[in-house]
N, CA, C and O atoms as a printed pandas DataFrame, in Angstrom:
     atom_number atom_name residue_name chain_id  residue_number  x_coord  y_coord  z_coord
0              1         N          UNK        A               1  -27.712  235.892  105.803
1              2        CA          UNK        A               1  -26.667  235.015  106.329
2              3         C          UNK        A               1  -25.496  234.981  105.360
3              4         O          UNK        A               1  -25.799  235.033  104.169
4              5         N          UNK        A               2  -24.326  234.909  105.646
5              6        CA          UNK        A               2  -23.016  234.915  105.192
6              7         C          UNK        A               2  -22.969  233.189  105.045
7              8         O          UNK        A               2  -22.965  232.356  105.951
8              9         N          UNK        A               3  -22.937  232.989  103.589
9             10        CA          UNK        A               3  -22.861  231.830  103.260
10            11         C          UNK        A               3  -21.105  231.083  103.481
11            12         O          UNK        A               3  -20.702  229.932  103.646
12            13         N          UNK        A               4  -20.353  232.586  103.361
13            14        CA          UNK        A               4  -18.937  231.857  103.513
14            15         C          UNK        A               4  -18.436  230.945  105.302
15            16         O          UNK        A               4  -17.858  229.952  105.744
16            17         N          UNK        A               5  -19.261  232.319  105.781
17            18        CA          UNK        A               5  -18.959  231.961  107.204
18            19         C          UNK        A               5  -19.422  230.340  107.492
19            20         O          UNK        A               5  -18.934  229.594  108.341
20            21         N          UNK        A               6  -20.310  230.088  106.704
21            22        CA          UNK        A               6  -21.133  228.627  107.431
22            23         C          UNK        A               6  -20.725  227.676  106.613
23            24         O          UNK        A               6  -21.376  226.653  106.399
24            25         N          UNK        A               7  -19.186  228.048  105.896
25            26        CA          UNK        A               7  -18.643  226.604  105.329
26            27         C          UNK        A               7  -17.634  226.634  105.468
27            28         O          UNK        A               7  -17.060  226.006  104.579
28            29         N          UNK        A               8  -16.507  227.381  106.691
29            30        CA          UNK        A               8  -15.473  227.596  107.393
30            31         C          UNK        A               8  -15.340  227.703  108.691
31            32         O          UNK        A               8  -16.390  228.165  109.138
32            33         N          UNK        A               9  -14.562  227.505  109.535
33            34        CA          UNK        A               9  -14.202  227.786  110.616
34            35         C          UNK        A               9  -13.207  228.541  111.148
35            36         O          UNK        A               9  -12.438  228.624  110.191
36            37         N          UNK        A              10  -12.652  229.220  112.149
37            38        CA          UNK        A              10  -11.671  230.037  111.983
38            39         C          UNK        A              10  -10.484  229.395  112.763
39            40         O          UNK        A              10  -11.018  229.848  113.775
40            41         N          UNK        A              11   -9.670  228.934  113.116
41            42        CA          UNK        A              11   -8.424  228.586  113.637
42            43         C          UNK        A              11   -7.625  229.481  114.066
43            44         O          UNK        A              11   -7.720  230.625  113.621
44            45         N          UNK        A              12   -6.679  229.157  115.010
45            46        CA          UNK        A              12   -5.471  229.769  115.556
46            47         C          UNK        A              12   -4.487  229.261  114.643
47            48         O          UNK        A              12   -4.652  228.420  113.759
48            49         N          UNK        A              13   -3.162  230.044  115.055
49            50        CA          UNK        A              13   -2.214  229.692  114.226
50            51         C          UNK        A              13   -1.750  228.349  114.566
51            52         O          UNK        A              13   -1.599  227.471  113.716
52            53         N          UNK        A              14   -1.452  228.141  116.221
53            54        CA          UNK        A              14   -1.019  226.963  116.472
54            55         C          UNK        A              14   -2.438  226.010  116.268
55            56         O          UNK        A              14   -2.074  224.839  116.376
56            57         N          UNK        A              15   -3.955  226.075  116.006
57            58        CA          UNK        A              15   -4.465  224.971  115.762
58            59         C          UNK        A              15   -4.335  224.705  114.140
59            60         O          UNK        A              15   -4.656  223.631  113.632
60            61         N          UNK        A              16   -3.856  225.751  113.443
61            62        CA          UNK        A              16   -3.857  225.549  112.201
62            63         C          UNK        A              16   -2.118  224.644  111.948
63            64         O          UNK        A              16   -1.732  224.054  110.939
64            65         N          UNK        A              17   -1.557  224.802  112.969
65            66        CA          UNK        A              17    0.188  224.090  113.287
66            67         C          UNK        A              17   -0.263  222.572  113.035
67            68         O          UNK        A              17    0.217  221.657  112.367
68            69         N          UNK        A              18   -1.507  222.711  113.938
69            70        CA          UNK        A              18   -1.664  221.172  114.468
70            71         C          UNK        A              18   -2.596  220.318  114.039
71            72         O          UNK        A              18   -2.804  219.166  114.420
72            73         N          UNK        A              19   -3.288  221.111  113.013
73            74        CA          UNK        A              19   -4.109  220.297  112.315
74            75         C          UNK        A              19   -4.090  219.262  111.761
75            76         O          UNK        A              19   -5.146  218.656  111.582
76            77         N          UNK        A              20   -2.805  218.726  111.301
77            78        CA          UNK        A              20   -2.995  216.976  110.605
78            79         C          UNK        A              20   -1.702  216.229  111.809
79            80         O          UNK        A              20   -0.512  216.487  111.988
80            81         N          UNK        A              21   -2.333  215.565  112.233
81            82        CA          UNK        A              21   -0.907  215.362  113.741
82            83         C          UNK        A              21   -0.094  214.031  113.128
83            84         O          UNK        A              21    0.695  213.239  113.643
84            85         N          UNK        A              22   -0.697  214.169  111.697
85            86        CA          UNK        A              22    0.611  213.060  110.727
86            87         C          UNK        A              22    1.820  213.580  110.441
87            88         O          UNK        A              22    2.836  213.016  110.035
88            89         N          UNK        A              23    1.519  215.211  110.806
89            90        CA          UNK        A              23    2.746  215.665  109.781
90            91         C          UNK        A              23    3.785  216.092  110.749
91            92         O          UNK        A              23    3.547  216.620  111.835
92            93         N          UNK        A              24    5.262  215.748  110.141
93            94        CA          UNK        A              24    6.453  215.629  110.651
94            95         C          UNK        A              24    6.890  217.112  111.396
95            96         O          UNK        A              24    6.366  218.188  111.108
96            97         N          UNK        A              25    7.730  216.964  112.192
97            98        CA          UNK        A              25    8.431  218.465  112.918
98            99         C          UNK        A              25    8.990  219.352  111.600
99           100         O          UNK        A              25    8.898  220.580  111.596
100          101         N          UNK        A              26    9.531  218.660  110.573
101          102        CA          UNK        A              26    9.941  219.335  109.532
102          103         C          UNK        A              26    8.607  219.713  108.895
103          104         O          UNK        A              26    8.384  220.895  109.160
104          105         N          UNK        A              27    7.883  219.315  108.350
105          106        CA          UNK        A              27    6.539  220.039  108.130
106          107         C          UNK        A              27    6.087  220.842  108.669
107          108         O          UNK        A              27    5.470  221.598  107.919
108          109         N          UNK        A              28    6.054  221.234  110.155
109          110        CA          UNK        A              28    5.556  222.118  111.009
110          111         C          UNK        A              28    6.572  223.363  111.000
111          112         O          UNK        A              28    6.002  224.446  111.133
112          113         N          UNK        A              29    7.613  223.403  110.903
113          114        CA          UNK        A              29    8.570  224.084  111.094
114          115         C          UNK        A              29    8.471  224.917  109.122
115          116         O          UNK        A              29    8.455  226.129  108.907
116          117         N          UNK        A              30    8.425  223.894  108.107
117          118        CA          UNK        A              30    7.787  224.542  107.144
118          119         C          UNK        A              30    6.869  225.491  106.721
119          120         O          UNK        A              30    7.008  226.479  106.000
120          121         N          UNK        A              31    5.510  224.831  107.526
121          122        CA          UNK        A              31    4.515  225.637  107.502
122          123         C          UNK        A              31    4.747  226.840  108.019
123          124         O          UNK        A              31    4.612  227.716  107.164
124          125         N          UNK        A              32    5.061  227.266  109.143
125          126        CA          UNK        A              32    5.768  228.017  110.190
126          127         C          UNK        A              32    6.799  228.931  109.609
127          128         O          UNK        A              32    7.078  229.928  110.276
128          129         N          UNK        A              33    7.253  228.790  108.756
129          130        CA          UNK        A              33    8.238  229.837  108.185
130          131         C          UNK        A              33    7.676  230.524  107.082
131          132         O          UNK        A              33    7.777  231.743  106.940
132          133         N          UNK        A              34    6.779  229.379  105.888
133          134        CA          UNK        A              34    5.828  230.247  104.868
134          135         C          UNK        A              34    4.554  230.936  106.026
135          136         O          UNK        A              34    4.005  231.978  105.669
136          137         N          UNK        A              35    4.337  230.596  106.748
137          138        CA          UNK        A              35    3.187  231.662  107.241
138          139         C          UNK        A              35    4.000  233.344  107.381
139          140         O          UNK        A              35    3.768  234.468  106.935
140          141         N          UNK        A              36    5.154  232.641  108.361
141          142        CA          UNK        A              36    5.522  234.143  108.236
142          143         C          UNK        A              36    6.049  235.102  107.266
143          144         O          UNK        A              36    6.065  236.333  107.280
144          145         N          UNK        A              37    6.518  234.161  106.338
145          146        CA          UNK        A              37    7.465  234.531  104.638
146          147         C          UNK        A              37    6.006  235.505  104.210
147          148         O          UNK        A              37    6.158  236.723  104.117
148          149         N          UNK        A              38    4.755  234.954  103.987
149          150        CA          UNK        A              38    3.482  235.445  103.393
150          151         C          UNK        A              38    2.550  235.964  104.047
151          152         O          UNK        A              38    1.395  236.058  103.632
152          153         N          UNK        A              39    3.001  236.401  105.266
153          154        CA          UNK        A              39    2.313  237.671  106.186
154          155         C          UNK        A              39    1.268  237.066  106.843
155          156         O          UNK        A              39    0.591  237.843  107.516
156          157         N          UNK        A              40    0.817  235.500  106.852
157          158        CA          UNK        A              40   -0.009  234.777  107.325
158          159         C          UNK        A              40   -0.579  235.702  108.714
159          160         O          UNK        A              40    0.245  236.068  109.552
160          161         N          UNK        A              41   -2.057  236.038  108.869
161          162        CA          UNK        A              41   -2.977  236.598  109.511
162          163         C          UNK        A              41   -4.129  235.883  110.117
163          164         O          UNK        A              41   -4.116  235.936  111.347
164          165         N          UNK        A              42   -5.351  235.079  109.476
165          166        CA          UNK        A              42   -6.398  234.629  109.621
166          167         C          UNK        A              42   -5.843  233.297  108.894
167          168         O          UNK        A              42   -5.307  233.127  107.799
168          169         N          UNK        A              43   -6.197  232.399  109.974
169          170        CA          UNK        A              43   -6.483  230.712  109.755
170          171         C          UNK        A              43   -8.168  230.105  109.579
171          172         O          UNK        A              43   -8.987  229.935  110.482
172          173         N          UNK        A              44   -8.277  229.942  108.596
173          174        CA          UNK        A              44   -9.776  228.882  108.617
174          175         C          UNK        A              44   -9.692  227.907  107.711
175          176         O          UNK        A              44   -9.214  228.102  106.594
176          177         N          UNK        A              45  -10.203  226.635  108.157
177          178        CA          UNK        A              45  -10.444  225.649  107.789
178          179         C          UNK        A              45  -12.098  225.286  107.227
179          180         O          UNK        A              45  -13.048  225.653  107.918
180          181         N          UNK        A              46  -12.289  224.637  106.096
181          182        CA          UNK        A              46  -13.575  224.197  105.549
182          183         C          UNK        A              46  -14.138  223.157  106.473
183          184         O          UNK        A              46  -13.596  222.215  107.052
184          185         N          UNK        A              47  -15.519  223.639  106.450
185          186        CA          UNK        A              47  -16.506  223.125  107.065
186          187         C          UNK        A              47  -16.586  221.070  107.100
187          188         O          UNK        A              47  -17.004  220.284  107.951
188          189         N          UNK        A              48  -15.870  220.851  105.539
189          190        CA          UNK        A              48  -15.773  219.634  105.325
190          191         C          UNK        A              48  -14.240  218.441  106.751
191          192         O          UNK        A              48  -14.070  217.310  107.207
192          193         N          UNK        A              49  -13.486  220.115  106.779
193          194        CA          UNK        A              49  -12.171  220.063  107.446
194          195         C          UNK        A              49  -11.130  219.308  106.466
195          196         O          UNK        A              49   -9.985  218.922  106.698
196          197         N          UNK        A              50  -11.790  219.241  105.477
197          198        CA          UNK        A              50  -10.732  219.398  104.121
198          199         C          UNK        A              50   -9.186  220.307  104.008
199          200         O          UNK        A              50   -8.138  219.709  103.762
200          201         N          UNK        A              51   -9.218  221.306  104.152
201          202        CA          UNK        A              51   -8.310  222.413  104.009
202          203         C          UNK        A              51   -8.218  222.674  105.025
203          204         O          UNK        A              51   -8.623  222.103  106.037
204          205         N          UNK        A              52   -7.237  224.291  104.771
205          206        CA          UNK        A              52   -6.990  225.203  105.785
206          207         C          UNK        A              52   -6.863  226.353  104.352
207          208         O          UNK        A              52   -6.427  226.073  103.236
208          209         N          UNK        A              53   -7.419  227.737  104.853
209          210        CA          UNK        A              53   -6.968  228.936  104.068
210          211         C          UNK        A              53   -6.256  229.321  104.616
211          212         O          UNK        A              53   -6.487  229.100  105.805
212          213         N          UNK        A              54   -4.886  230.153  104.376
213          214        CA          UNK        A              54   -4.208  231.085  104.972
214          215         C          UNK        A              54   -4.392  232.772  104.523
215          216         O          UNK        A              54   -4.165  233.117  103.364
216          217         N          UNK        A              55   -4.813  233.733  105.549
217          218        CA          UNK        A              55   -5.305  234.822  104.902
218          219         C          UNK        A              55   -4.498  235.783  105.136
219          220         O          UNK        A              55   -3.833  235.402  106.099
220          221         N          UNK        A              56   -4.025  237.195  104.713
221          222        CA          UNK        A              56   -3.701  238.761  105.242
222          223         C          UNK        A              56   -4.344  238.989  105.872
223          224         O          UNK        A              56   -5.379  238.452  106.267
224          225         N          UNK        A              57   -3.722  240.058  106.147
225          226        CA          UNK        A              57   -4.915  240.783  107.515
226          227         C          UNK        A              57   -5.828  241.807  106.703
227          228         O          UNK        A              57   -6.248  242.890  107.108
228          229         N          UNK        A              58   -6.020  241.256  105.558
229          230        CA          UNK        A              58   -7.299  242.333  104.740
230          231         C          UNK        A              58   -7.877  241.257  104.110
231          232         O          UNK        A              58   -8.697  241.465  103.215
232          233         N          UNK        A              59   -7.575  240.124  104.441
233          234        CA          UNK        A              59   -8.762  238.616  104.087
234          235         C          UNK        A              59   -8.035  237.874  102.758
235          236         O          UNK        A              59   -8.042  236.645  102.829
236          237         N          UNK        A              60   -7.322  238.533  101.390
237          238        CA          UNK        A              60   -6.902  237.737  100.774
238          239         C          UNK        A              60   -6.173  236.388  101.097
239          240         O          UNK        A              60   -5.241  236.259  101.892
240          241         N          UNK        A              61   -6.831  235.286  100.251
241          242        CA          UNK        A              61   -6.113  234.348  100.855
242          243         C          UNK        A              61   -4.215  234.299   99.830
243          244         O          UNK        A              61   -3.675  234.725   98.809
244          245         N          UNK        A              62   -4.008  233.676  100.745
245          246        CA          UNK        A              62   -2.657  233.949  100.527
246          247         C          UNK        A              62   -2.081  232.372  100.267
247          248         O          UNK        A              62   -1.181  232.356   99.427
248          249         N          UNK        A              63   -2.420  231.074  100.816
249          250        CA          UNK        A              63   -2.022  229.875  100.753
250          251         C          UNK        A              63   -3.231  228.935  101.428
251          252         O          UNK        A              63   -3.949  229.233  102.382
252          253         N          UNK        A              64   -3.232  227.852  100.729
253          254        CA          UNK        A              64   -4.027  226.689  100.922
254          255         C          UNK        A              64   -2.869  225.954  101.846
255          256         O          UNK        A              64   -1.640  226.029  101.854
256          257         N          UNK        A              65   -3.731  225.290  102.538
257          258        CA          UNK        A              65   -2.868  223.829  103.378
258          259         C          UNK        A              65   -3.862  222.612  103.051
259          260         O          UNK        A              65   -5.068  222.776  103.239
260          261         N          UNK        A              66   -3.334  221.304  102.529
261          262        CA          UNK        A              66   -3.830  220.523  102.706
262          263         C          UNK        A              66   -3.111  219.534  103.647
263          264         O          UNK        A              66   -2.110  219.908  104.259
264          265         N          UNK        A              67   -3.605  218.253  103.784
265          266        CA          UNK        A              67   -3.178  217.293  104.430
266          267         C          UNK        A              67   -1.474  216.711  104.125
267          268         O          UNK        A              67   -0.650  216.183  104.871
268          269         N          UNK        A              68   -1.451  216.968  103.160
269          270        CA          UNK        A              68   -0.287  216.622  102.068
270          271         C          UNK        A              68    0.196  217.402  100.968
271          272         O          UNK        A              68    1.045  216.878  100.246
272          273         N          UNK        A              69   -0.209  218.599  100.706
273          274        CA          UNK        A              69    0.660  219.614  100.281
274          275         C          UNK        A              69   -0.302  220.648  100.854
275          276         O          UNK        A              69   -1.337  220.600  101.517
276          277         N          UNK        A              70    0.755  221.968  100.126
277          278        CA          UNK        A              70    0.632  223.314  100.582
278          279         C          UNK        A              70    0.472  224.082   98.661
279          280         O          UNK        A              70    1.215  223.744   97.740
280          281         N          UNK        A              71   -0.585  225.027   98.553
281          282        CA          UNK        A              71   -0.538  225.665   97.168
282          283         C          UNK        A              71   -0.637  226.930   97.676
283          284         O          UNK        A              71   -1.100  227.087   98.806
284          285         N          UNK        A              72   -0.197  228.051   96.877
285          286        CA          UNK        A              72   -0.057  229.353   97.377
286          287         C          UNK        A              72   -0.557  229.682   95.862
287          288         O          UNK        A              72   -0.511  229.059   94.801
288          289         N          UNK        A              73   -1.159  231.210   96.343
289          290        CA          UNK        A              73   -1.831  232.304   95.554
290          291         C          UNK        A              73   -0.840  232.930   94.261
291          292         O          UNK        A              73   -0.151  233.902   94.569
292          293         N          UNK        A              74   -0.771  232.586   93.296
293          294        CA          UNK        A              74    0.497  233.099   92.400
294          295         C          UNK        A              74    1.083  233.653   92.586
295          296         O          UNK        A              74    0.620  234.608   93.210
296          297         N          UNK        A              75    2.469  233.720   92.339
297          298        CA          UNK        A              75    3.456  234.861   92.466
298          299         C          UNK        A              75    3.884  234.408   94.619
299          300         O          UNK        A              75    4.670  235.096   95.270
300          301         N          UNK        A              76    3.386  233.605   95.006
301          302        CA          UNK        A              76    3.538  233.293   96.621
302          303         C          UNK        A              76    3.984  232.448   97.189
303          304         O          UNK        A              76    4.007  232.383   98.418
304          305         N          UNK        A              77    4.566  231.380   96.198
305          306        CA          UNK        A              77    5.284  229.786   96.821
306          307         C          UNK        A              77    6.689  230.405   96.706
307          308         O          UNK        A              77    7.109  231.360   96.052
308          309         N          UNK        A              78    7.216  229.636   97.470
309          310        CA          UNK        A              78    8.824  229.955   98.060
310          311         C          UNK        A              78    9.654  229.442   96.539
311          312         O          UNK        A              78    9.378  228.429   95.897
312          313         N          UNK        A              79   10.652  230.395   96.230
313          314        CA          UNK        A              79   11.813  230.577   94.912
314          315         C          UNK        A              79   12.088  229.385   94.974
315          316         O          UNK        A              79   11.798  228.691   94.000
316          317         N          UNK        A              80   12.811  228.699   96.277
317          318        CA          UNK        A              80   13.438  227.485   96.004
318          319         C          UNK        A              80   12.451  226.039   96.243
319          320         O          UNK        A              80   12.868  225.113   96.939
320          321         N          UNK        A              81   11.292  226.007   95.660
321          322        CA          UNK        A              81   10.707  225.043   95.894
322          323         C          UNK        A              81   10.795  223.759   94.841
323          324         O          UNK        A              81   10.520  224.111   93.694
324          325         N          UNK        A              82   11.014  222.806   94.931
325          326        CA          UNK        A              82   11.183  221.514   94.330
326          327         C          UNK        A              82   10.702  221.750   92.495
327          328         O          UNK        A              82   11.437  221.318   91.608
328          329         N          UNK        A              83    9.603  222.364   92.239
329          330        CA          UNK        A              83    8.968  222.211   91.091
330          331         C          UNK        A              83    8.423  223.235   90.948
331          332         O          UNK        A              83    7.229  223.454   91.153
332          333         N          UNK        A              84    9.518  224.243   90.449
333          334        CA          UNK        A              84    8.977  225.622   90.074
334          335         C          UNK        A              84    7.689  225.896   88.794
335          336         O          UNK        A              84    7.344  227.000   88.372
336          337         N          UNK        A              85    7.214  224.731   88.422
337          338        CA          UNK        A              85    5.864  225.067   87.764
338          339         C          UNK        A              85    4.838  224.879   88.500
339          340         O          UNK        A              85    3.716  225.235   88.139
340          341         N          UNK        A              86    5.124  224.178   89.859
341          342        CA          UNK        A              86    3.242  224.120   90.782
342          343         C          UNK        A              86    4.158  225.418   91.547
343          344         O          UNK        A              86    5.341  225.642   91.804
344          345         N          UNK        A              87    2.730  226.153   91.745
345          346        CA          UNK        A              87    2.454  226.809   93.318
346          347         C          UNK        A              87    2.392  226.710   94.295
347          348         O          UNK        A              87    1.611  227.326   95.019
348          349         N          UNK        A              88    3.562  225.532   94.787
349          350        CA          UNK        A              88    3.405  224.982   96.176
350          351         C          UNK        A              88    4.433  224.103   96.387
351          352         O          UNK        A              88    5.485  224.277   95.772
352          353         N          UNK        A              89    4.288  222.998   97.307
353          354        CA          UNK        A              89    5.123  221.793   97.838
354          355         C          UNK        A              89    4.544  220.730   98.431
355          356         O          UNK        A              89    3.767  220.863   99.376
356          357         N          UNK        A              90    4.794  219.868   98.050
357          358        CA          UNK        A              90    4.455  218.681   98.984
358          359         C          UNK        A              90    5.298  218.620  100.406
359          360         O          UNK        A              90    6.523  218.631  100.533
360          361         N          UNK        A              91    4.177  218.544  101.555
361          362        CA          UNK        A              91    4.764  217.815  102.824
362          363         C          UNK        A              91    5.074  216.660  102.880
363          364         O          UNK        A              91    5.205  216.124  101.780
364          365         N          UNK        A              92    5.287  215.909  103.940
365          366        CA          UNK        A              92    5.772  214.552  104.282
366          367         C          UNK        A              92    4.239  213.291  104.250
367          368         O          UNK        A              92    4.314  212.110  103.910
368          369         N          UNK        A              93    3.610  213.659  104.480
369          370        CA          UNK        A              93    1.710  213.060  104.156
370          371         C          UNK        A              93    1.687  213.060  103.129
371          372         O          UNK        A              93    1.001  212.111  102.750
372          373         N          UNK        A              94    2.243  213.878  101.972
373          374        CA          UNK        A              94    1.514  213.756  100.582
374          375         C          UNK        A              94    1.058  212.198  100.008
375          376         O          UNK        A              94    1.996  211.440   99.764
376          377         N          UNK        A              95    0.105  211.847   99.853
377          378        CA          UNK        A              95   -0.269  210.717   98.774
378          379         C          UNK        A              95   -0.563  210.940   97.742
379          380         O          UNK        A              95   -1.350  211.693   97.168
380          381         N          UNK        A              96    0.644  209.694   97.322
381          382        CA          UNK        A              96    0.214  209.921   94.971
382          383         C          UNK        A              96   -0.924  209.210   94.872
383          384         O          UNK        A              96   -1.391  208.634   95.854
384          385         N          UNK        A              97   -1.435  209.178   93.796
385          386        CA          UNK        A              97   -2.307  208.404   93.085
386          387         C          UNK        A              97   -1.987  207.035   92.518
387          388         O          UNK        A              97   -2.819  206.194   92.180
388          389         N          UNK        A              98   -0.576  206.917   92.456
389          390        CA          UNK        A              98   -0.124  205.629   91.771
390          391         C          UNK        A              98    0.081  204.455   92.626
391          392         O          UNK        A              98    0.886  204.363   93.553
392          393         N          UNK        A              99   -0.629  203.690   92.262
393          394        CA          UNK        A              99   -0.953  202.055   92.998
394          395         C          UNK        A              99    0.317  201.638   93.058
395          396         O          UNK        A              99    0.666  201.645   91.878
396          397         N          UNK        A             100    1.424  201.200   93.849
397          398        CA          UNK        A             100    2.314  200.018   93.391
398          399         C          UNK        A             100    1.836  198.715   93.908
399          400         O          UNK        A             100    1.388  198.965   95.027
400          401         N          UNK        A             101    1.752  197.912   93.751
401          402        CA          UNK        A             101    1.101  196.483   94.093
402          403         C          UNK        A             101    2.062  196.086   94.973
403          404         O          UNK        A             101    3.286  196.158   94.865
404          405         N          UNK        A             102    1.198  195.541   96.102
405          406        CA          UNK        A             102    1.900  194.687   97.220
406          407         C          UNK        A             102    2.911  193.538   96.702
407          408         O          UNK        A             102    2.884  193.012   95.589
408          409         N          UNK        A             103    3.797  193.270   97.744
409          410        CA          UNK        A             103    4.990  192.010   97.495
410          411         C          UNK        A             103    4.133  190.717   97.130
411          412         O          UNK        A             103    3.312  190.238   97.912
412          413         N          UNK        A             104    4.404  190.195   95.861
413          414        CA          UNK        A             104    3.041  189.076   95.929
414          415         C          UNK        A             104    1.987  189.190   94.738
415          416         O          UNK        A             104    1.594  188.395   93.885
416          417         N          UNK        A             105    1.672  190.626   95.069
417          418        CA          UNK        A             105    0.393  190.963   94.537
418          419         C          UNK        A             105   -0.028  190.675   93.168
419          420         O          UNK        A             105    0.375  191.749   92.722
420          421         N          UNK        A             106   -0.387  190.243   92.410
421          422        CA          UNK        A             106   -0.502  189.968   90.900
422          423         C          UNK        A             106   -0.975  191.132   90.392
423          424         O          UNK        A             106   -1.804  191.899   90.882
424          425         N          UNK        A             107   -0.152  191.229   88.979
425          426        CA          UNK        A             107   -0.482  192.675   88.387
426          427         C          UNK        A             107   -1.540  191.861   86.777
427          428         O          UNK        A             107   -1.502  190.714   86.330
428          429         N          UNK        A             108   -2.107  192.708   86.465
429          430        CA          UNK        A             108   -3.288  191.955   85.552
430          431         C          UNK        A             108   -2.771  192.525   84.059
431          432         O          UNK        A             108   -2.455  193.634   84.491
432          433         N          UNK        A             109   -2.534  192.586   83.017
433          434        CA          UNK        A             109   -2.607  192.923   81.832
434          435         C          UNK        A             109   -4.025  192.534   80.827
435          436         O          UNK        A             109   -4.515  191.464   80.469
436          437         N          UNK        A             110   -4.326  193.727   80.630
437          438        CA          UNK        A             110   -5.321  193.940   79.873
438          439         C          UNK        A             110   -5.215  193.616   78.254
439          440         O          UNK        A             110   -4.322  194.169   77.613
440          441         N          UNK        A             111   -5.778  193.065   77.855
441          442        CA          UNK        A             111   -6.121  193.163   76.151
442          443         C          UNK        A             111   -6.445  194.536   75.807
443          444         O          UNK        A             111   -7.205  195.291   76.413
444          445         N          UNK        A             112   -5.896  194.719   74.950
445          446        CA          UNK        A             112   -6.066  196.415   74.179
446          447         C          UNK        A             112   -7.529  195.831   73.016
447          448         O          UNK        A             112   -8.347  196.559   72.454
448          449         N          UNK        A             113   -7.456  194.739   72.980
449          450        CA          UNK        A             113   -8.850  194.499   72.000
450          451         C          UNK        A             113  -10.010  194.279   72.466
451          452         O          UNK        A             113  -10.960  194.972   72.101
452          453         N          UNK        A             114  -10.163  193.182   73.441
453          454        CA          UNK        A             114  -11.525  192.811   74.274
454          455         C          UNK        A             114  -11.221  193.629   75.434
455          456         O          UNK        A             114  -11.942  194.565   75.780
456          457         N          UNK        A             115  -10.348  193.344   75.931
457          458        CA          UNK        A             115  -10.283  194.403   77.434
458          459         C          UNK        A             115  -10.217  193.519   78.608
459          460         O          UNK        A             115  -10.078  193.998   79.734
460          461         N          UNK        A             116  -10.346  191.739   78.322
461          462        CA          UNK        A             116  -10.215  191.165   79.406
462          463         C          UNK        A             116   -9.232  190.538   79.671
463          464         O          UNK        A             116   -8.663  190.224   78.625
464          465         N          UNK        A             117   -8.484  190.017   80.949
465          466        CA          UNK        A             117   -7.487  189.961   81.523
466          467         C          UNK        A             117   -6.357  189.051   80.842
467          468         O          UNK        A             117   -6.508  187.835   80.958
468          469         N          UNK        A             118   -5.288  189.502   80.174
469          470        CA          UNK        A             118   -4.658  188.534   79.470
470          471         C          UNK        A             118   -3.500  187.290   80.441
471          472         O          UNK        A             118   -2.498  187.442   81.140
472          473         N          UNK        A             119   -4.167  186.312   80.075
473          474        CA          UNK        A             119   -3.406  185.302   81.007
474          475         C          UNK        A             119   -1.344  185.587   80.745
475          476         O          UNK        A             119   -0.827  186.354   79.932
476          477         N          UNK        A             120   -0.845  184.947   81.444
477          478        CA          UNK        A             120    0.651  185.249   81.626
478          479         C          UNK        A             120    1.394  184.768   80.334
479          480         O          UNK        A             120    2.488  185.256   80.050
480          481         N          UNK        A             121    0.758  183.739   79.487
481          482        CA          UNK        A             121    1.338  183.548   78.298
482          483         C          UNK        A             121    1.918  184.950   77.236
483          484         O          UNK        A             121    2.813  185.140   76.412
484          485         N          UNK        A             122    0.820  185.703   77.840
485          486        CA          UNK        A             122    0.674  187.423   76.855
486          487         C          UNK        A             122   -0.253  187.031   75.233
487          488         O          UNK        A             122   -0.438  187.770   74.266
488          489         N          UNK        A             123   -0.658  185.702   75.444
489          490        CA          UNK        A             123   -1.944  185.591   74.253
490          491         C          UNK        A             123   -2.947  185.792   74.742
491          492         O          UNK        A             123   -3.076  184.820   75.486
492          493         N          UNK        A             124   -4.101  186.617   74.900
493          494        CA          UNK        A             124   -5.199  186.897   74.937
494          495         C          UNK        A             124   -6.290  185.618   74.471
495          496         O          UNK        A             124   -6.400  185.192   73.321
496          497         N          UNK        A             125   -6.986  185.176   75.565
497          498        CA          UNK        A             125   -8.132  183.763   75.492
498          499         C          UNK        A             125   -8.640  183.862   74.557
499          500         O          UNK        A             125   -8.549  182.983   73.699
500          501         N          UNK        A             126   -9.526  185.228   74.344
501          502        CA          UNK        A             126  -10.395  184.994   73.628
502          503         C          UNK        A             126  -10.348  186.084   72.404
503          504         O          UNK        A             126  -11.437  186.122   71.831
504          505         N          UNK        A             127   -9.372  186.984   71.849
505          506        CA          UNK        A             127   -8.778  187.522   70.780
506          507         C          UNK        A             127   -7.965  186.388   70.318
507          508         O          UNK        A             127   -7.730  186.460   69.111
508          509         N          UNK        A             128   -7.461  185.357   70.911
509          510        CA          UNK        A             128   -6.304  184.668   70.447
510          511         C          UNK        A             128   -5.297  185.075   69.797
511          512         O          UNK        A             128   -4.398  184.290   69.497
């Protein structure tokens, strides 16, 4: 048994278009121009439906799709892309990692000594 086959699926181009139906007409129209910029051939998506691979027509993959960005195979992300040190771009879905706290929300400051929550004075309870 072909272990790759049974943790992928294969896609069309337009189901690989339509795979996250968050992402904007400008995203689609993105994707849609690097497929053809990078000879885009074979669409499959992980078994998890995590990704999408983008392949040649001799199987190298050529570009990842995620939900919220796109990474390409070195030497394969577009010249004019935002941040010529990643291999890729963020779409319009991308999510950061960085929390901003709701309108309201109380932000906590930590003690660098005990580690527990320093009240708003900025003296620490119990380091004093």
């Amino acid at each position: 048994m072909n272990t790759l086959s049974s943790t992928r699926r294969r896609m069309t181009r337009d189901e690989a278009l339509a795979w996250n139906s968050d992402w904007s007409p400008s995203d689609v129209t993105t994707l849609e121009e690097n497929f053809d910029r990078v000879g885009a051939h074979t669409f499959y998506r992980t078994q998890s439906n995590g990704s999408l691979t983008v392949q040649d027509a001799s199987g190298r993959p050529l570009m990842y799709v995620h939900s919220g960005f796109v990474t390409f195979r070195e030497g394969l992300a577009p010249k004019d892309r935002a941040n010529p040190e990643v291999e890729g771009f963020d779409l319009s879905t991308v999510q950061t990692t960085a929390k901003v706290p709701a309108k309201g929300e109380e932000q906590l400051t930590i003690c660098p000594s005990c580690f527990y929550a320093m009240p708003y004075t900025g003296v620490c309870d119990t380091c004093g």
